[in-house]
Structures are given as C-alpha cells and as structure tokens.
PDB file of N, CA, C and O in Angstrom:
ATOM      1  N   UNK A   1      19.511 -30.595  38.912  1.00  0.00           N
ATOM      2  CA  UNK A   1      19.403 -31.928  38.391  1.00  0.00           C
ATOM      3  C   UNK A   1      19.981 -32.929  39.395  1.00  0.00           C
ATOM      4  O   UNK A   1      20.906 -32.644  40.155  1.00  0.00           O
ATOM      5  N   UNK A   2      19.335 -34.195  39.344  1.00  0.00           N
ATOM      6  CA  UNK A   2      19.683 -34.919  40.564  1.00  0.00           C
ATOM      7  C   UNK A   2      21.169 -35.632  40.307  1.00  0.00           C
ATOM      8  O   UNK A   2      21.527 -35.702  39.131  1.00  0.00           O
ATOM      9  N   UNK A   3      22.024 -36.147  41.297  1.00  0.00           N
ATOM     10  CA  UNK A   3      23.038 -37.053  40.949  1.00  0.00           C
ATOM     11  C   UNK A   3      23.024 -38.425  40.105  1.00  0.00           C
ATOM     12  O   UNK A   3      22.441 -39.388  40.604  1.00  0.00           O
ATOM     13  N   UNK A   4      23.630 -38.551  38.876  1.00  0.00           N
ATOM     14  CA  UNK A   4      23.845 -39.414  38.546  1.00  0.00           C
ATOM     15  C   UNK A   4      22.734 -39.842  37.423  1.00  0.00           C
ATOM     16  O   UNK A   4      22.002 -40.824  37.538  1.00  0.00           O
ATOM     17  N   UNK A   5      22.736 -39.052  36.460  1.00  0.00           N
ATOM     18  CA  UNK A   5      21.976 -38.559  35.468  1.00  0.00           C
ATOM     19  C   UNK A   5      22.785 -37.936  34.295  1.00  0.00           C
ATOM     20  O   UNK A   5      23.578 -37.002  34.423  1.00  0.00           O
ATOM     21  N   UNK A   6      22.527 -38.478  33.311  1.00  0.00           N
ATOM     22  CA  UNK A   6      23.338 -38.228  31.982  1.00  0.00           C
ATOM     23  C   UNK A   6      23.928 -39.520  31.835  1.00  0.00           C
ATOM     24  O   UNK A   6      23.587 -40.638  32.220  1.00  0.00           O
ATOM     25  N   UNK A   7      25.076 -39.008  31.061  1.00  0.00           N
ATOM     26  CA  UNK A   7      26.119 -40.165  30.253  1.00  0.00           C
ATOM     27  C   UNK A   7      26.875 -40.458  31.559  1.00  0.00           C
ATOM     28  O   UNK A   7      27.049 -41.622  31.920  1.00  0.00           O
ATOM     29  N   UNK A   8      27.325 -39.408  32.270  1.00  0.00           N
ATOM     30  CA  UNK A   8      28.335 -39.989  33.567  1.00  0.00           C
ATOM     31  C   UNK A   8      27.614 -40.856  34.023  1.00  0.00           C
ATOM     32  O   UNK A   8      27.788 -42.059  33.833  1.00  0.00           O
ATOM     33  N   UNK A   9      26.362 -40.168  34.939  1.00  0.00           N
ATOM     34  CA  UNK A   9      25.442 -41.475  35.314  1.00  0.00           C
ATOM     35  C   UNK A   9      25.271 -42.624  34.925  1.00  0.00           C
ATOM     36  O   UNK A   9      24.918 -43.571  35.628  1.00  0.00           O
ATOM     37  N   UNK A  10      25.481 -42.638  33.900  1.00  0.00           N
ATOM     38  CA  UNK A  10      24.955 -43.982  32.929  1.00  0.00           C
ATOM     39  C   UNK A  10      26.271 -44.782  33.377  1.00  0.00           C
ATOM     40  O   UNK A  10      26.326 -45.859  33.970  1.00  0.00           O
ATOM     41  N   UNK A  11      27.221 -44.034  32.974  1.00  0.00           N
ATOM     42  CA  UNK A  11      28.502 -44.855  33.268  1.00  0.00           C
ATOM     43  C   UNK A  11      28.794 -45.598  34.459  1.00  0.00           C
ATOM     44  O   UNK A  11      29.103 -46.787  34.541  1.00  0.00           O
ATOM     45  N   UNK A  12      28.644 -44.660  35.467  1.00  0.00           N
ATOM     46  CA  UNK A  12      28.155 -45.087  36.877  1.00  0.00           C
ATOM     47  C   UNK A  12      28.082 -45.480  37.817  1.00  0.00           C
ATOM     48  O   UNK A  12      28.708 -45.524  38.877  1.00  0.00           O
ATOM     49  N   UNK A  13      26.506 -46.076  37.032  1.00  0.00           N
ATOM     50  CA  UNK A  13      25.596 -47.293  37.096  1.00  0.00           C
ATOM     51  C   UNK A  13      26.093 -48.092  37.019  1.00  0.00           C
ATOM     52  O   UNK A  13      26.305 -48.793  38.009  1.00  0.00           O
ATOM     53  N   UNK A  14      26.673 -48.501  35.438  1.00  0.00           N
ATOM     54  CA  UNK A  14      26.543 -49.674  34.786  1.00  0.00           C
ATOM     55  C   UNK A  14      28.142 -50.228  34.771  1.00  0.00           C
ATOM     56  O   UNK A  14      28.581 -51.284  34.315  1.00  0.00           O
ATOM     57  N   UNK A  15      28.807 -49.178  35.404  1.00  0.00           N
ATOM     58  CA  UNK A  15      30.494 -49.629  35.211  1.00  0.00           C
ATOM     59  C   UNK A  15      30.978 -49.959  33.777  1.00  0.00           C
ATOM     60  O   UNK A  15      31.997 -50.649  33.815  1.00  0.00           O
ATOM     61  N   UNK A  16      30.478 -49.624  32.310  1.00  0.00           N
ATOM     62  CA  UNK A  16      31.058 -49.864  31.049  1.00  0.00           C
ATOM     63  C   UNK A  16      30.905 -48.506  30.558  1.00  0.00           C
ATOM     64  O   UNK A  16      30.136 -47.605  30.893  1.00  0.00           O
ATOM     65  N   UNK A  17      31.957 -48.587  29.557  1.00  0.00           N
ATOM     66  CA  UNK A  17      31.833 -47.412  28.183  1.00  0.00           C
ATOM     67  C   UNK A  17      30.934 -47.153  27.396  1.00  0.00           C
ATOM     68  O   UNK A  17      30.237 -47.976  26.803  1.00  0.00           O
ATOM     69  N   UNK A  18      30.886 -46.110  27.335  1.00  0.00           N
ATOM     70  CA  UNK A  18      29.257 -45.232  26.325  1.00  0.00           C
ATOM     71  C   UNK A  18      29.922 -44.130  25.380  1.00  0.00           C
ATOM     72  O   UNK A  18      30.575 -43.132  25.685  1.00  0.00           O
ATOM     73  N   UNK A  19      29.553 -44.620  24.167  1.00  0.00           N
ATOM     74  CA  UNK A  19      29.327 -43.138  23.084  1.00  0.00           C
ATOM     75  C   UNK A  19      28.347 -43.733  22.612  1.00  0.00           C
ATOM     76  O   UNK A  19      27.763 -44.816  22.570  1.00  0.00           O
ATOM     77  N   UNK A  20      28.332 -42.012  22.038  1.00  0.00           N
ATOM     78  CA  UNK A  20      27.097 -42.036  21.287  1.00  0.00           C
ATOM     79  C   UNK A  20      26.795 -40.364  19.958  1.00  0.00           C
ATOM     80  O   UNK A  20      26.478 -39.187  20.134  1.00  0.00           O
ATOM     81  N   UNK A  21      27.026 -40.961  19.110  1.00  0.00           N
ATOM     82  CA  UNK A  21      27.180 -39.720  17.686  1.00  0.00           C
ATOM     83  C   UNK A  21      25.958 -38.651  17.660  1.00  0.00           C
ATOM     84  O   UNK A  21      26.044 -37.666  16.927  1.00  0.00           O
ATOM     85  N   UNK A  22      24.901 -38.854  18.418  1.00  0.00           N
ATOM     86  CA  UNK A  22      23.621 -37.621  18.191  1.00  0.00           C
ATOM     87  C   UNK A  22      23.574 -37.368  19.317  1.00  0.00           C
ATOM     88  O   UNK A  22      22.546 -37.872  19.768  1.00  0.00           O
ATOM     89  N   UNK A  23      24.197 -36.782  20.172  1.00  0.00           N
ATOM     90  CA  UNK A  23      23.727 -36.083  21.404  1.00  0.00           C
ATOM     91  C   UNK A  23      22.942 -34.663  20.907  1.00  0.00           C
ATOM     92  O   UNK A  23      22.515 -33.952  21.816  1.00  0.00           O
ATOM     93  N   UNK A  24      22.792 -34.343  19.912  1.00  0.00           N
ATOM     94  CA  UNK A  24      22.417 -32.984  19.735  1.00  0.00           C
ATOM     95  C   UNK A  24      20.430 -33.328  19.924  1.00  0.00           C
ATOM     96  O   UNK A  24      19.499 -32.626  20.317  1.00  0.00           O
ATOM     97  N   UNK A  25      20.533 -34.792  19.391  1.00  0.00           N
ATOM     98  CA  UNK A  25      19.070 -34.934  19.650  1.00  0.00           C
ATOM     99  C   UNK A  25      18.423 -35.370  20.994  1.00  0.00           C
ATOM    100  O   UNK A  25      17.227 -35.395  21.281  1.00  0.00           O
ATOM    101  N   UNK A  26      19.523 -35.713  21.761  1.00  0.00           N
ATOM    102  CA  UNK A  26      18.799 -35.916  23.439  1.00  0.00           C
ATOM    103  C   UNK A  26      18.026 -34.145  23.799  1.00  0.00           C
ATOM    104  O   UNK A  26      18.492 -33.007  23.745  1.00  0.00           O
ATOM    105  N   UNK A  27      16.872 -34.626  24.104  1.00  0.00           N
ATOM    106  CA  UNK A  27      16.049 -33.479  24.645  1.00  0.00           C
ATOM    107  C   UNK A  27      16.129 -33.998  26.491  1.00  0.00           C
ATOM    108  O   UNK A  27      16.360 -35.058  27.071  1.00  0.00           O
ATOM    109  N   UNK A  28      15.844 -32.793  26.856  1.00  0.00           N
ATOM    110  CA  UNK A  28      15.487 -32.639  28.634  1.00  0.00           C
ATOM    111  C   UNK A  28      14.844 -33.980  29.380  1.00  0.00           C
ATOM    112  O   UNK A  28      15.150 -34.330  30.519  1.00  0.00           O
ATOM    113  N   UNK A  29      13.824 -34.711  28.453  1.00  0.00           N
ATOM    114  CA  UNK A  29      13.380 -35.771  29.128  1.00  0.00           C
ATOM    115  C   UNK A  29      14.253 -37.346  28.903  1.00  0.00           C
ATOM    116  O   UNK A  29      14.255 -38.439  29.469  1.00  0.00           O
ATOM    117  N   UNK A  30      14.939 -36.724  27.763  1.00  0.00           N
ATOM    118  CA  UNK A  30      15.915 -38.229  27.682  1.00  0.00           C
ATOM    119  C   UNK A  30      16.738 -38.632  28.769  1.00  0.00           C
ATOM    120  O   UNK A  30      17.417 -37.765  29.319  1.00  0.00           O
ATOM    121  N   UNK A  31      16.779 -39.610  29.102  1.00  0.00           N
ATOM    122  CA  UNK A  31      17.608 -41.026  29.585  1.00  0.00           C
ATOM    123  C   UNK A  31      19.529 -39.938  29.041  1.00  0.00           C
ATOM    124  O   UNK A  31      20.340 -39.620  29.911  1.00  0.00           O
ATOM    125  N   UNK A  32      19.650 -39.762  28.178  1.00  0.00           N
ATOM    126  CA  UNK A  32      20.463 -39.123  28.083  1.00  0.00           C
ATOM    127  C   UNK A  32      21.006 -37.346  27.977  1.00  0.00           C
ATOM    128  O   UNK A  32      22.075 -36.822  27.665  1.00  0.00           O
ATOM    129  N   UNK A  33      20.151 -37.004  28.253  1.00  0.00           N
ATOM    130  CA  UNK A  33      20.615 -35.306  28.197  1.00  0.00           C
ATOM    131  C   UNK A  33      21.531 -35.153  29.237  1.00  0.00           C
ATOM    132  O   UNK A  33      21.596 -36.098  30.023  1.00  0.00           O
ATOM    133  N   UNK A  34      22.300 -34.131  29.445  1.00  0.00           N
ATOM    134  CA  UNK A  34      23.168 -33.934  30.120  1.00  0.00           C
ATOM    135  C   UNK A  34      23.612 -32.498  30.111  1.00  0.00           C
ATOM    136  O   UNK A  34      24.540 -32.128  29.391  1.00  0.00           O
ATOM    137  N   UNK A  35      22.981 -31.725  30.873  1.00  0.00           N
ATOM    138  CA  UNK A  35      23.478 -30.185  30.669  1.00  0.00           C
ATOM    139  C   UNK A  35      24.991 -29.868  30.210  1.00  0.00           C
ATOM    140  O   UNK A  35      25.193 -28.761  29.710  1.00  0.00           O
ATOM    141  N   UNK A  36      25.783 -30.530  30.312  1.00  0.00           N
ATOM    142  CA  UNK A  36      27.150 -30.009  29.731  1.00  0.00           C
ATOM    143  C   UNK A  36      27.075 -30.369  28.884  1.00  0.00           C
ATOM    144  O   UNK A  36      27.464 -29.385  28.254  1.00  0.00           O
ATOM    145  N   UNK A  37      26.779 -31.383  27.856  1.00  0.00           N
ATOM    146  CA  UNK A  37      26.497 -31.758  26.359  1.00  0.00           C
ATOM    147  C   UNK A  37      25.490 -30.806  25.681  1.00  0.00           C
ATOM    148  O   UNK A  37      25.348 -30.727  24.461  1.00  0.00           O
ATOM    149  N   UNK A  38      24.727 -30.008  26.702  1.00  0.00           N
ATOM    150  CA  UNK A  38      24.107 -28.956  25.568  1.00  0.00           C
ATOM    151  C   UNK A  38      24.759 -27.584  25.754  1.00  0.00           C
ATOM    152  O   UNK A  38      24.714 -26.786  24.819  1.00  0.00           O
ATOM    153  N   UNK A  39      25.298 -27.296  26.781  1.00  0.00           N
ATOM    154  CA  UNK A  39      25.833 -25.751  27.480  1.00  0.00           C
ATOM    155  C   UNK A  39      27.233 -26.008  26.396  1.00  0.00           C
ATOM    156  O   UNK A  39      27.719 -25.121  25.695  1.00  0.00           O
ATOM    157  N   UNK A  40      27.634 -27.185  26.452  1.00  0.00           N
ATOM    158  CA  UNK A  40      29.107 -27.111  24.856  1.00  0.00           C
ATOM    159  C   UNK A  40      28.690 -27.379  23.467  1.00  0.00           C
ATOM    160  O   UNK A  40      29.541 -27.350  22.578  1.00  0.00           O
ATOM    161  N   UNK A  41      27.673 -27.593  23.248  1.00  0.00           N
ATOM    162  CA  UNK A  41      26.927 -27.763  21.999  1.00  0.00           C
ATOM    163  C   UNK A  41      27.542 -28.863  21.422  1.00  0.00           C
ATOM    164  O   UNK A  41      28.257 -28.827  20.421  1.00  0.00           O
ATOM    165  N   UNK A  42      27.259 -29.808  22.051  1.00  0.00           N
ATOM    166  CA  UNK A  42      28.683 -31.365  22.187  1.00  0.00           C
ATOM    167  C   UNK A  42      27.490 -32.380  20.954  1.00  0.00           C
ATOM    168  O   UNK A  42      26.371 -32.886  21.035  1.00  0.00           O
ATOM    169  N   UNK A  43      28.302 -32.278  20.159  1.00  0.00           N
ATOM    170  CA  UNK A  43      27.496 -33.463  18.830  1.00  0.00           C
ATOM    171  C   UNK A  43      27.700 -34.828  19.087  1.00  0.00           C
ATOM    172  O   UNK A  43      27.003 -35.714  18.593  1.00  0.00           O
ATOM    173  N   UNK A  44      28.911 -35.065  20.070  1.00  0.00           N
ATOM    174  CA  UNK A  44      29.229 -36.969  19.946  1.00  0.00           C
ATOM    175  C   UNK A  44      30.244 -36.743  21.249  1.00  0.00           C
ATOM    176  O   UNK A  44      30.959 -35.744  21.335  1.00  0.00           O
ATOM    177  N   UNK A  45      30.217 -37.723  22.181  1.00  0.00           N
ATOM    178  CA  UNK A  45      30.485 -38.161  23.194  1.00  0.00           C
ATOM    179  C   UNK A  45      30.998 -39.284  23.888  1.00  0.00           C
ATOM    180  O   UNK A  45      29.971 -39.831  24.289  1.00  0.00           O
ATOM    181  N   UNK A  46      31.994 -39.987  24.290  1.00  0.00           N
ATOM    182  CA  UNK A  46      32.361 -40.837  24.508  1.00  0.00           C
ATOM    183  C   UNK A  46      32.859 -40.711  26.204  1.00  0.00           C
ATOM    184  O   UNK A  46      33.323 -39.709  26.748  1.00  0.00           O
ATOM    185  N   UNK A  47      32.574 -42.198  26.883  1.00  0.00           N
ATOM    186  CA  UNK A  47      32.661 -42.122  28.254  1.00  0.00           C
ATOM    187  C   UNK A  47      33.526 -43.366  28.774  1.00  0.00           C
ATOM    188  O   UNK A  47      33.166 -44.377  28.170  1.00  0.00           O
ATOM    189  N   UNK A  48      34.341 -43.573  29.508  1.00  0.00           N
ATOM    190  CA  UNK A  48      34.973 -44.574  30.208  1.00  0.00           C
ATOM    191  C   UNK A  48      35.192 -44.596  31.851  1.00  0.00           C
ATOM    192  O   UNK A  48      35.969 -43.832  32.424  1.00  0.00           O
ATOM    193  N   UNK A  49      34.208 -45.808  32.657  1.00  0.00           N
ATOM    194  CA  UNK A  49      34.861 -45.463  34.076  1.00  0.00           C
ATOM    195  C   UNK A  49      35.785 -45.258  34.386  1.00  0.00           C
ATOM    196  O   UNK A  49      36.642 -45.939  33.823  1.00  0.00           O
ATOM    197  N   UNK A  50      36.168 -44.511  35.160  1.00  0.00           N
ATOM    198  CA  UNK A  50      37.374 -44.746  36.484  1.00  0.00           C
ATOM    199  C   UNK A  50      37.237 -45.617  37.090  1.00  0.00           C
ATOM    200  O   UNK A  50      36.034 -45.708  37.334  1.00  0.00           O
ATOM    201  N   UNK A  51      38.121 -46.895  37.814  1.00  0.00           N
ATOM    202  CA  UNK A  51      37.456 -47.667  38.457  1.00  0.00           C
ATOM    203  C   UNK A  51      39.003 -47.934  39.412  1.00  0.00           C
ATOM    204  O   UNK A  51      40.153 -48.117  39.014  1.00  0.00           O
ATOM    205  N   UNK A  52      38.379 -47.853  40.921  1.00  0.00           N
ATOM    206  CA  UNK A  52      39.916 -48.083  41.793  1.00  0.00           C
ATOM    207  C   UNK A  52      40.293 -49.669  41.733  1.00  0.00           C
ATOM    208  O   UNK A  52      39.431 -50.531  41.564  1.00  0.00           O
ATOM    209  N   UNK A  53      41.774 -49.974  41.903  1.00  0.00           N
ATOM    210  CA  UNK A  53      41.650 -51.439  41.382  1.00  0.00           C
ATOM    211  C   UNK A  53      41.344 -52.166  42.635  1.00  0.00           C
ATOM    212  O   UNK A  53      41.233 -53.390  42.570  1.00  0.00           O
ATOM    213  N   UNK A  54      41.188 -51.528  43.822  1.00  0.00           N
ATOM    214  CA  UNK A  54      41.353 -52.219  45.001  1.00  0.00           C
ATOM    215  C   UNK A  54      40.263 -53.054  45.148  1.00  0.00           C
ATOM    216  O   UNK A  54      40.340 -54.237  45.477  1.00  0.00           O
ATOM    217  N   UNK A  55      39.033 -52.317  44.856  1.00  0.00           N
ATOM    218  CA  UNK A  55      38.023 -52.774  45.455  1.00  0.00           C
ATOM    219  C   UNK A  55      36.726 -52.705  43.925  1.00  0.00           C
ATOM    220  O   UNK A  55      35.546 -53.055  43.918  1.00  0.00           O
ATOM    221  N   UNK A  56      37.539 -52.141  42.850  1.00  0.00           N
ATOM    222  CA  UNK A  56      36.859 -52.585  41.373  1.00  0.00           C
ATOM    223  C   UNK A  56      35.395 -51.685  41.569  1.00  0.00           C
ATOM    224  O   UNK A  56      34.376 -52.191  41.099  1.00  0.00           O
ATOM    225  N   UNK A  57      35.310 -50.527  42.172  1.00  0.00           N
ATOM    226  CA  UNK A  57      34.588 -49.677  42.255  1.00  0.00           C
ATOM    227  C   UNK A  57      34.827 -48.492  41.258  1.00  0.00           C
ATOM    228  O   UNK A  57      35.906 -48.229  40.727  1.00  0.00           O
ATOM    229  N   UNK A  58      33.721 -47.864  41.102  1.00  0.00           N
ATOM    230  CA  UNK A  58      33.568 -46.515  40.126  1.00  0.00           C
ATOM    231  C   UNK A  58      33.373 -45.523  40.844  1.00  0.00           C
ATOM    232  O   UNK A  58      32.335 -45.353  41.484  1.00  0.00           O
ATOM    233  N   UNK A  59      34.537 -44.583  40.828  1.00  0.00           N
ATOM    234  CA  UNK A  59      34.975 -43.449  41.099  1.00  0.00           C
ATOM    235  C   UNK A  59      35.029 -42.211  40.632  1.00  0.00           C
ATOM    236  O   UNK A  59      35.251 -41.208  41.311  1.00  0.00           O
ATOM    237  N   UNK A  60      34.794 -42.260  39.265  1.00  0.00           N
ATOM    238  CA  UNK A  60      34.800 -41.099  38.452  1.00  0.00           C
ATOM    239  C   UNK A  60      34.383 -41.730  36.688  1.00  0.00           C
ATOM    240  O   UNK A  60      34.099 -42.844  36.249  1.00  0.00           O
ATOM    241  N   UNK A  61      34.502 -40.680  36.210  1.00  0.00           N
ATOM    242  CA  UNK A  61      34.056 -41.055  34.438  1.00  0.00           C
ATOM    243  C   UNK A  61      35.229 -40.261  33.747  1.00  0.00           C
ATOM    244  O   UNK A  61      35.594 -39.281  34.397  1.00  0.00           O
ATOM    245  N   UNK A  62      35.634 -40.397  33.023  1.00  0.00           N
ATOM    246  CA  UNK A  62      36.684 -39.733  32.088  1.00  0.00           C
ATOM    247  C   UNK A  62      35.586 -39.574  30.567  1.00  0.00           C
ATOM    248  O   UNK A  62      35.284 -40.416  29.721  1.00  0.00           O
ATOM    249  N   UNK A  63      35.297 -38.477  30.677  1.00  0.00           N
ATOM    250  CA  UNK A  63      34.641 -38.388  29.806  1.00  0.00           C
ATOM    251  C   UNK A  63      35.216 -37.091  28.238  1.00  0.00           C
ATOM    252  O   UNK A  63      35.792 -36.006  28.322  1.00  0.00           O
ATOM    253  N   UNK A  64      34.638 -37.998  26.768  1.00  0.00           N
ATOM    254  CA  UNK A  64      35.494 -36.758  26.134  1.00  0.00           C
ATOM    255  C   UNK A  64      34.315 -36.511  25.250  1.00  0.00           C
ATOM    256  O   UNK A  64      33.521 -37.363  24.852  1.00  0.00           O
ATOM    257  N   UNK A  65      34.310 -35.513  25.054  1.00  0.00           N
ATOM    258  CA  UNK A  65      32.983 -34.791  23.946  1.00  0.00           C
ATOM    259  C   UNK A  65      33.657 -33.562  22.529  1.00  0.00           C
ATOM    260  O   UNK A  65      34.658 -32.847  22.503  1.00  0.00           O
ATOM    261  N   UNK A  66      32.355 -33.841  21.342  1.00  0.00           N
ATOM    262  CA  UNK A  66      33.154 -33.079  20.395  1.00  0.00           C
ATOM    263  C   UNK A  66      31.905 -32.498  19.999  1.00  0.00           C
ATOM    264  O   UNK A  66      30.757 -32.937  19.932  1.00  0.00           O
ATOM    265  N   UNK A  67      32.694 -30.865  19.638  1.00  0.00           N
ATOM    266  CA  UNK A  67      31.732 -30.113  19.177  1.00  0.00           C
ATOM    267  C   UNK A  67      31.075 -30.291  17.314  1.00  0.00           C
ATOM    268  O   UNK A  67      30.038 -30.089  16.683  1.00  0.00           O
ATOM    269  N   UNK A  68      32.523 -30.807  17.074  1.00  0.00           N
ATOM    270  CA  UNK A  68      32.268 -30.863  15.581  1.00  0.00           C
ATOM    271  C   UNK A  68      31.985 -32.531  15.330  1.00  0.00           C
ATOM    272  O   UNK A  68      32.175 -33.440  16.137  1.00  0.00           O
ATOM    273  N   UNK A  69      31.532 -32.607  14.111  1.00  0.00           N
ATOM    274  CA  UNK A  69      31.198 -34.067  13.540  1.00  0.00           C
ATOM    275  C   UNK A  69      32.602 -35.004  13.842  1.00  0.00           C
ATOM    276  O   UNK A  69      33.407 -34.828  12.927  1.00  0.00           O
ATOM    277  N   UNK A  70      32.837 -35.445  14.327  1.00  0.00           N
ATOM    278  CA  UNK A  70      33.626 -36.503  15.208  1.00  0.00           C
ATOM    279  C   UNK A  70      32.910 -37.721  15.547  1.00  0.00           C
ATOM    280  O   UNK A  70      32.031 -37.676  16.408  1.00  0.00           O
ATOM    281  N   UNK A  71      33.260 -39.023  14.835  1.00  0.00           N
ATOM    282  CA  UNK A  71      32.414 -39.633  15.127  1.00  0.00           C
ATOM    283  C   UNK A  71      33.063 -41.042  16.530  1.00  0.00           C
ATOM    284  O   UNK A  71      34.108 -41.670  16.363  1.00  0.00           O
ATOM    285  N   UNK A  72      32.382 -41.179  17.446  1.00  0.00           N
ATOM    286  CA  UNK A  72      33.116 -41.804  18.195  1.00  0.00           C
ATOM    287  C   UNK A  72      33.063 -43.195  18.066  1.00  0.00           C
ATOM    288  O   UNK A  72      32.127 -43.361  17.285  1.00  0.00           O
ATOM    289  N   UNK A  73      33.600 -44.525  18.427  1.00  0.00           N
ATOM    290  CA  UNK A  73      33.236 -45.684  18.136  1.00  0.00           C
ATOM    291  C   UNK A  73      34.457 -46.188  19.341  1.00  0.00           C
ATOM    292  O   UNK A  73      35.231 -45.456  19.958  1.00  0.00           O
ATOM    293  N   UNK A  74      34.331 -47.527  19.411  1.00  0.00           N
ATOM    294  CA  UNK A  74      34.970 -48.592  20.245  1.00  0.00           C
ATOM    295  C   UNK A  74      36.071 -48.218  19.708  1.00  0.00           C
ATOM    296  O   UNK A  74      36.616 -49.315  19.835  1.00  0.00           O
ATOM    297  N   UNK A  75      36.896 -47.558  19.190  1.00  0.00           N
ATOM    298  CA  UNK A  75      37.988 -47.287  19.058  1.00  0.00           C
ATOM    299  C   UNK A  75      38.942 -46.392  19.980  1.00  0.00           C
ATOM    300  O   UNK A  75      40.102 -46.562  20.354  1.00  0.00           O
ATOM    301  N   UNK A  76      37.641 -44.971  20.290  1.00  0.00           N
ATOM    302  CA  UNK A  76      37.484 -44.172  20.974  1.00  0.00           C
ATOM    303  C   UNK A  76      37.666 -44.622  22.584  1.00  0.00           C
ATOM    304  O   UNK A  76      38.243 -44.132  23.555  1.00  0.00           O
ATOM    305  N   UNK A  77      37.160 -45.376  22.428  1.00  0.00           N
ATOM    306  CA  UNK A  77      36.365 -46.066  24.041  1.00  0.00           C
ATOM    307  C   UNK A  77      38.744 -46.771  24.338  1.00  0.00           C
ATOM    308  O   UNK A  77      39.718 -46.542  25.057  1.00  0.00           O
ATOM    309  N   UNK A  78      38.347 -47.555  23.248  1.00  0.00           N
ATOM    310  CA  UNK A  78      40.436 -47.815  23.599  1.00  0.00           C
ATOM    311  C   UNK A  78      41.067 -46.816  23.769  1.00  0.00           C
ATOM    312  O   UNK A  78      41.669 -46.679  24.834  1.00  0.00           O
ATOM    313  N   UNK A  79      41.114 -45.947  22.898  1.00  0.00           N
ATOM    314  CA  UNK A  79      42.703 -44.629  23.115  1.00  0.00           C
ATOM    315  C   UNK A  79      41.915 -43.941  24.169  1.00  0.00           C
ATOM    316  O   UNK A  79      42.662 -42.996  24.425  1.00  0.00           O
ATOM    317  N   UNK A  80      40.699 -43.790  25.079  1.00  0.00           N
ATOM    318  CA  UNK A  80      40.647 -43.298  26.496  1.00  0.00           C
ATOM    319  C   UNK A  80      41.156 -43.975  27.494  1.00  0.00           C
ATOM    320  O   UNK A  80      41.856 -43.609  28.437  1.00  0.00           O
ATOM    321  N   UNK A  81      40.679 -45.138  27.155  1.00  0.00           N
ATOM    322  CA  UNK A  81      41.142 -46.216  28.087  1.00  0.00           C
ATOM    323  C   UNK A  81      42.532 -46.250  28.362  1.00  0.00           C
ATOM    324  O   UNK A  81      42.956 -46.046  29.500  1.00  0.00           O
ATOM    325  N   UNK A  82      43.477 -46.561  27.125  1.00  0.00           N
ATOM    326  CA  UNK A  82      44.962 -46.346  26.706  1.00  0.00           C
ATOM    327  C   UNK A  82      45.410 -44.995  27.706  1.00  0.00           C
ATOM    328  O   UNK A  82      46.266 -45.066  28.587  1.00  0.00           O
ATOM    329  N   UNK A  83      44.718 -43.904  27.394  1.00  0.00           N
ATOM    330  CA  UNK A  83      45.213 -42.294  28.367  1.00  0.00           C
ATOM    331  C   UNK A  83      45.176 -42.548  29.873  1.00  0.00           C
ATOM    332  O   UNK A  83      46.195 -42.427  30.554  1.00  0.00           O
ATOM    333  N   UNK A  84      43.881 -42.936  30.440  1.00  0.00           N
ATOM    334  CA  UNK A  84      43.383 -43.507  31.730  1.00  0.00           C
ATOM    335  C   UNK A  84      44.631 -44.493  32.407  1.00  0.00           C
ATOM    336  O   UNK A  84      45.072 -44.213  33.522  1.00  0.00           O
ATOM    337  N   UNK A  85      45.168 -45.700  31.607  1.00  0.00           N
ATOM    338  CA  UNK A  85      45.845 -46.346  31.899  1.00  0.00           C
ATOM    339  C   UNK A  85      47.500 -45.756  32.270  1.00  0.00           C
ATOM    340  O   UNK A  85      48.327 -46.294  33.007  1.00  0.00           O
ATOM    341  N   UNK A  86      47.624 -44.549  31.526  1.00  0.00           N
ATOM    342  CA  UNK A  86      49.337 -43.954  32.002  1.00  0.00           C
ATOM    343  C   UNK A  86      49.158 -43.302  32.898  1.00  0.00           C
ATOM    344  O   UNK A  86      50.249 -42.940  33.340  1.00  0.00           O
ATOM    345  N   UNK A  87      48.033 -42.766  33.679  1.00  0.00           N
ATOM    346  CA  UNK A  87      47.823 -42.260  35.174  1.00  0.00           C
ATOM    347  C   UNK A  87      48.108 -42.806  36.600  1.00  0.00           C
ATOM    348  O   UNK A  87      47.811 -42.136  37.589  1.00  0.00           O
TER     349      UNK A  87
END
C-alpha cells in the first residue's frame, strides 16, 4: 500500500484530528481503510498530528483505536492531545 493512505494519511495531509465510530465498514476501496484497523478488528478510531513546533510541520500521528464499541468524539481528540502535550 502506498504512503500516506488511511486515517494517518488523512491526518497528514490535512494537519487536523479525525475519528470516526464505523471503521468496521471502510472496505479496501475507501478513502479510509487502513490495514491496521482491519488486522485489529478496530470498530472506532481517533487520530491527532504530531506537529514540531519549530517549523509547525507534521511528523507523525498519535493515533488510538478500539476494538470494542467505544465511541470516540472531540472529547477524545482533547485527552490525546492533553497525553501528546506532557511529551
């Protein structure tokens, strides 16, 4: 699979936070599938850049996924952010 494809990808790209509660329904051709969201049998997903402060670039994704009904929301997207931030 090429670089920068899936939810990381997405993240990225676009430098903002992504969840999303049905990953079980992204199929192979979606905009969102992501082989580790199906190889963990990941139901809901939430994503936040890394971003260095120097130069306000994206470096990585901190990404957290749940197998069970967990539902993620902008809440989610804060207490990563909140974890990210004591690093």
């Amino acid at each position: 699979m090429r670089s920068g494809i899936g939810i990381a990808g997405l993240v990225v790209r676009t430098g903002k936070p992504f969840w999303n509660n049905a990953l079980q329904n992204a199929t192979y051709t979606d905009v969102l599938y992501t082989p580790i969201a199906q190889a963990e049998c990941l139901t809901s997903a939430a994503a936040i850049p890394i971003v260095t402060t120097e130069f306000r670039l994206v470096t990585g994704v901190l990404l957290a996924g749940y197998r069970s009904t967990q539902t993620v929301s902008d809440q989610t997207i804060s207490r990563l952010s909140h974890y990210l931030a004591t690093f």
